[in-house]
C-alpha positions in Angstrom: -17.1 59.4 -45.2 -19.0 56.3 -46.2 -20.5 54.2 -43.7 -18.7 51.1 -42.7 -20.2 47.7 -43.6 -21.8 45.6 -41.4 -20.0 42.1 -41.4 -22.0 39.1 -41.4 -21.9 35.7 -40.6 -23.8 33.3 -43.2 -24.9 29.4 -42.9 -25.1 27.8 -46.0 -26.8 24.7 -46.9 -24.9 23.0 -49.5 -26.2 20.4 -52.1 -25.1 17.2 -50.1 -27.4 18.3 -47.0 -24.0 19.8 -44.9 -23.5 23.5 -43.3 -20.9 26.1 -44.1 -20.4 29.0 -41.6 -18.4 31.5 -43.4 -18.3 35.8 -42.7 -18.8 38.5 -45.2 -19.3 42.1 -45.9 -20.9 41.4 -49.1 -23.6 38.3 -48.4 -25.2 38.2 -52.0 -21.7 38.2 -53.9 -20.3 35.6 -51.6 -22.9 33.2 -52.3 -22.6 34.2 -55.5 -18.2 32.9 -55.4 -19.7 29.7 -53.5 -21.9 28.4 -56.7 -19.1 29.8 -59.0 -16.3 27.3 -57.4 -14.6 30.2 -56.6 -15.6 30.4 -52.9 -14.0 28.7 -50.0 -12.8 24.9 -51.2 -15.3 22.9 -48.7 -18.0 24.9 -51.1 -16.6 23.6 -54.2 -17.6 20.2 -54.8 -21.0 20.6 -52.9 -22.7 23.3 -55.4 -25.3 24.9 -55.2 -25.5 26.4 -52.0 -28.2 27.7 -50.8 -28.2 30.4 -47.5 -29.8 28.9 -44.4 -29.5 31.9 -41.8 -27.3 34.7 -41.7 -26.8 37.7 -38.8 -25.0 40.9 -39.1 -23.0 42.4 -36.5 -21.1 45.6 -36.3 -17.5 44.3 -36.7 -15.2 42.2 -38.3 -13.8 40.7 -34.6 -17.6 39.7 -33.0 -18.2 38.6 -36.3 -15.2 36.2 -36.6 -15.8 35.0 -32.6 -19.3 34.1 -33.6 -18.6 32.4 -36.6 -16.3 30.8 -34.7 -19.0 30.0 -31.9 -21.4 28.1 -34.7 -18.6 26.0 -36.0 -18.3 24.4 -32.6 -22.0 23.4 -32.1 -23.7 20.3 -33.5 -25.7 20.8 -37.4 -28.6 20.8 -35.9 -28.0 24.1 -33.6 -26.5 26.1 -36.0 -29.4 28.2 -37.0 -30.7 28.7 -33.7 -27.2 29.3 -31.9 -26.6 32.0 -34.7 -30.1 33.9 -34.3 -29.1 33.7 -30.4 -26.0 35.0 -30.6 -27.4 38.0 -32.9 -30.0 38.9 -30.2 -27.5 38.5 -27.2 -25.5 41.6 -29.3 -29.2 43.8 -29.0 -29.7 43.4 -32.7 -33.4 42.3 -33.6 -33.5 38.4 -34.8 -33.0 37.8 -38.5 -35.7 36.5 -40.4 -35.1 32.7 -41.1 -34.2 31.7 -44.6 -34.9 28.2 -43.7 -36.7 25.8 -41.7 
């Protein structure tokens, strides 16, 4: 039986300065559908995106709460709120992508 997927959720920095907070089980082919205009529609005008932070968790639910979580705090938390949120679930911090 093959092992399941981690889900993770994904800031991305898009070309007009803004965040998008998405989740994934496949982070480098969904970056890839956001600079093809074939991602989610917020995504489409503001190519190329670039990823700011991402954390993996082990399910699609905590990883839909969190997303969920980061949409609600100011731009300016995002990243940090997001690297919280994967050490509060006893995962090691993510390396930043951006700073």
């Amino acid at each position: 039986m093959a092992t399941p997927r981690p889900w993770t959720v994904y800031l991305l920095r898009c070309a007009d300065g803004s965040l998008y907070c998405g989740v994934t089980t496949d982070l480098e082919r969904r970056i890839r559908e956001h600079n093809s205009g074939s991602g989610a529609k917020y995504t489409r005008s503001r190519t190329p995106v670039t990823l700011a932070a991402s954390a993996e968790f082990s399910d699609r639910s905590t990883a839909c709460r969190i997303e969920n979580a980061v949409k609600r705090r100011p731009a300016q938390d995002k990243m940090s709120f997001l690297a919280s949120m994967h050490q509060d679930c006893g995962l090691p911090a993510p390396p930043a992508a951006e700073q």
